[in-house]
C-alpha positions as CSV (number, residue, x, y, z in Angstrom):
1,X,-0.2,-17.6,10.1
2,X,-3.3,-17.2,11.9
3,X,-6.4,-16.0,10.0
4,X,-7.4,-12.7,12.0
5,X,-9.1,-9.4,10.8
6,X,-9.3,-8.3,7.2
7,X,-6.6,-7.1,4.8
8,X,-7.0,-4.4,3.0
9,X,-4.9,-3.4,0.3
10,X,-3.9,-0.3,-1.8
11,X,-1.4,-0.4,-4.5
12,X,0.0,2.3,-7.1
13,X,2.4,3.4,-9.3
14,X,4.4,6.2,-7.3
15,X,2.6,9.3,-7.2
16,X,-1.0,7.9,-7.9
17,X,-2.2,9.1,-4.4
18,X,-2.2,5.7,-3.0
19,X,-0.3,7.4,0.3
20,X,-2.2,10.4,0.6
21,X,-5.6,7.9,0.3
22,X,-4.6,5.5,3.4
23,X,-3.4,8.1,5.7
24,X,-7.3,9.7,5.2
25,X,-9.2,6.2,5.5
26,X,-6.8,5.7,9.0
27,X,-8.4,8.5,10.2
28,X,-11.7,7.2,10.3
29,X,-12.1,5.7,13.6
30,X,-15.2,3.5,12.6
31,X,-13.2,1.4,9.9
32,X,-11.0,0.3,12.5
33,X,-7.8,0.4,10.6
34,X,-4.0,0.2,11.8
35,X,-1.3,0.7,8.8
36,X,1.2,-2.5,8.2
37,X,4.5,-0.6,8.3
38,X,7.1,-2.3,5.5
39,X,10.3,-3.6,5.7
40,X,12.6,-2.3,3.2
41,X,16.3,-2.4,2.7
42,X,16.5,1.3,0.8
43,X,18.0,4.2,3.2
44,X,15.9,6.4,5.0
45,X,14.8,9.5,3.4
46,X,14.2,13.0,5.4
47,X,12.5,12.6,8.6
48,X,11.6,9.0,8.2
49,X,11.5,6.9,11.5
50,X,12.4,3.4,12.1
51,X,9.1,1.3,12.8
52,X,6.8,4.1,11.8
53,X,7.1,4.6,8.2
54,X,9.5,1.9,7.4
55,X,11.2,-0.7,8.8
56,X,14.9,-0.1,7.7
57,X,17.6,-3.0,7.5
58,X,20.5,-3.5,5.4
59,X,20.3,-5.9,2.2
60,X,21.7,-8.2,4.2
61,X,19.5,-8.5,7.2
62,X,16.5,-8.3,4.5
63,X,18.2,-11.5,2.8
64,X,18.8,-12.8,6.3
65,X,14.8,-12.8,6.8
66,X,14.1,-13.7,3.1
67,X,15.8,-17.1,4.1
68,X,14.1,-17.4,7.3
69,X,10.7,-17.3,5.7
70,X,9.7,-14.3,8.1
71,X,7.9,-12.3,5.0
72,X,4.1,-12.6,4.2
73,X,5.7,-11.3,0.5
74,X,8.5,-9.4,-0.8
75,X,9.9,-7.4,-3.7
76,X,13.5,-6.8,-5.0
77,X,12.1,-3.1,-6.7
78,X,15.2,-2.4,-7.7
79,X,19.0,-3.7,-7.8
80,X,19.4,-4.5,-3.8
81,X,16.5,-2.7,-2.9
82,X,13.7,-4.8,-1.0
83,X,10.2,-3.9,0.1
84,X,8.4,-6.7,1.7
85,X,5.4,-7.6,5.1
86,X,6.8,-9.0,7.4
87,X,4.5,-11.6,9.0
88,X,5.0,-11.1,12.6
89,X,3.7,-7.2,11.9
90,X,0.3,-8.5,10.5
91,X,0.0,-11.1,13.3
92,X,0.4,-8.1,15.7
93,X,-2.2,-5.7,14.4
94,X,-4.6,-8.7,14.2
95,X,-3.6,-9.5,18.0
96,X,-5.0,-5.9,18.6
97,X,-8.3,-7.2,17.0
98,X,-7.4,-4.4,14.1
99,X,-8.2,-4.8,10.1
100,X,-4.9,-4.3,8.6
101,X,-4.5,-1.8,5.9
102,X,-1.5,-1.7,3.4
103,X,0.1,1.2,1.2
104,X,2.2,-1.9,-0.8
105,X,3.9,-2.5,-4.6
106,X,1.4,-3.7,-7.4
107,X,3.3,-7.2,-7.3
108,X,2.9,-7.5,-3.4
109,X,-0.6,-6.2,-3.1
110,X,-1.4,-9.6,-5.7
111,X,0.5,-11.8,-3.3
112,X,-1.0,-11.0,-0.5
113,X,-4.8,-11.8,-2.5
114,X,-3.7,-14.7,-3.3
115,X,-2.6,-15.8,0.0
116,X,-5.6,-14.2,2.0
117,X,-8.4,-14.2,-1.1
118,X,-11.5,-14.2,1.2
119,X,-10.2,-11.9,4.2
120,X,-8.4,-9.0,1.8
121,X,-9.8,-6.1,-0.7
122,X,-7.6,-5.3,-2.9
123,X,-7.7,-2.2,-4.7
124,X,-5.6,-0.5,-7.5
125,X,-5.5,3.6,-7.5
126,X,-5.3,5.0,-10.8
127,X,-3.5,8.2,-12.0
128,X,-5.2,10.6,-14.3
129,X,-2.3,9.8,-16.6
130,X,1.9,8.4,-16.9
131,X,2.6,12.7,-17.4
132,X,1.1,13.8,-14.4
133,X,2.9,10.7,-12.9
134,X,5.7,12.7,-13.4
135,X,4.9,15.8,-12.8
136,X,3.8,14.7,-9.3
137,X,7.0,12.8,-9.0
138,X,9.2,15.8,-9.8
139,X,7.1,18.0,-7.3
140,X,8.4,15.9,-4.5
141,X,11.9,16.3,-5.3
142,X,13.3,13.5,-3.4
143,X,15.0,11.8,-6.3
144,X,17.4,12.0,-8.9
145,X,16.2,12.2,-12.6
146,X,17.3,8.4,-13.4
147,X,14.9,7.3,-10.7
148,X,11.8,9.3,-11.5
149,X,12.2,7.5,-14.8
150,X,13.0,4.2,-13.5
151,X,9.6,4.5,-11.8
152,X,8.0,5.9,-14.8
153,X,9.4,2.8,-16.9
154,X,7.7,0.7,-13.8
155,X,4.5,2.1,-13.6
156,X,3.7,1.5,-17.4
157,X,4.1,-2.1,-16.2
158,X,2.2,-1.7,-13.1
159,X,-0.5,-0.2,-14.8
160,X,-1.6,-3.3,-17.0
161,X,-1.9,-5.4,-13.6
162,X,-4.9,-3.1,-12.7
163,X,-7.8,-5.5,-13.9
164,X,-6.8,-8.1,-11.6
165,X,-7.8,-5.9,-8.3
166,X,-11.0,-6.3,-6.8
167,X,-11.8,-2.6,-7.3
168,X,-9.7,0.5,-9.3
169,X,-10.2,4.4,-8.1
170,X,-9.4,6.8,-10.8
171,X,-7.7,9.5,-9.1
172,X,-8.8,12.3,-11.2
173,X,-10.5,14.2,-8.3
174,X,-9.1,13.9,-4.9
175,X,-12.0,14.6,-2.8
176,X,-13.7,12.4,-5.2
177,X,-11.2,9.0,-4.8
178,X,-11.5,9.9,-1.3
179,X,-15.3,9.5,-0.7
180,X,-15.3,6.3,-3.2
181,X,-12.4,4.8,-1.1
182,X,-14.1,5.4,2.4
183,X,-17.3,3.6,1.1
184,X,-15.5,0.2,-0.6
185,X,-13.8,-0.4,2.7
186,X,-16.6,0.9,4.5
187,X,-19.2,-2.0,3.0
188,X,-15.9,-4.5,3.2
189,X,-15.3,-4.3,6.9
190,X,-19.4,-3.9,7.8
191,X,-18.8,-0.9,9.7
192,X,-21.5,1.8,9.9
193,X,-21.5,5.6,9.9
194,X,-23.5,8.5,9.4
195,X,-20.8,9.7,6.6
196,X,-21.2,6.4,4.9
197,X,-24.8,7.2,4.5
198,X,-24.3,11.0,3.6
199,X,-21.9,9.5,0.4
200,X,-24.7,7.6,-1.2
């Protein structure tokens, strides 16, 4: 892969925030941000359009492109259920001259540093605790019972990985994570705004 723009990374336990954060830091023209969009091999939930929020495929095709190399790094969550980057989608945004911003899986997020250490921030969102976890999880009602805990069971896990990010934001206060989130990749990517200054 060629080396283009920077990588910036957000990763989560479900329900942390980590979503809510990168769709408000994609906003902000001056970062110069454009979202990686996953692959995954889960079924589309709701609304949820091919090539904008996911990239859908069947296990197969997903093992298909496992074998082909074609992933920058990928995650069996669950039983036969794959989240990974494909390559040729962070080759495109950096063809666009863009810094590339993820909403990615603990595991991945680390990859992805490893691979990319001087071009990526990597940064771990931290909920106020495992019960609101929950609670948040619940509130969206998209899942059974046996899956909220599943992901409860995983985010106990995914919280001990947090020290090895370049930067955690404990998302206690929205508004709060918000601001601190804006400046890290604010003073990563060098750009410059009247807001950034306003946050000191």
């Amino acid at each position: 892969m060629s080396k283009g723009g920077k990588l910036i990374i957000f990763s989560a336990p479900s329900g942390s925030g980590k979503t809510t954060i990168v769709r408000y830091l994609l906003q902000q023209p001056e970062l110069n941000l454009a979202f990686s969009v996953s692959a995954t091999s889960r079924p589309r939930r709701g609304k949820e359009k091919h090539g904008q929020h996911y990239y859908f495929m069947s296990v197969n095709e997903f093992k298909q492109h496992i074998k082909n190399g074609d992933f920058l790094e990928w995650e069996e969550v669950y039983r036969d259920c794959f989240y990974g980057t494909l390559k040729s989608e962070v080759e495109r945004l950096w063809a666009e001259g863009m810094n590339v911003i993820f909403d990615i899986d603990v595991a991945g997020g680390l990859r992805i540093k490893k691979k990319f250490p001087e071009q990526t921030l990597a940064v771990f969102v931290k909920p106020p605790s495992v019960d609101e976890l929950k609670i948040r999880l619940k509130k969206r009602s998209t899942e059974d019972d046996d899956k909220i805990n599943m992901r409860i069971a995983k985010a106990s896990v995914e919280l001990a990985t947090a020290p090895q990010f370049d930067k955690i934001i404990k998302n206690y206060d929205l508004d709060t994570a918000l601001k601190e989130a804006h400046k890290l990749v604010a003073d990563f990517v060098g750009a410059t705004k009247k807001d950034s200054e306003e946050e000191e």
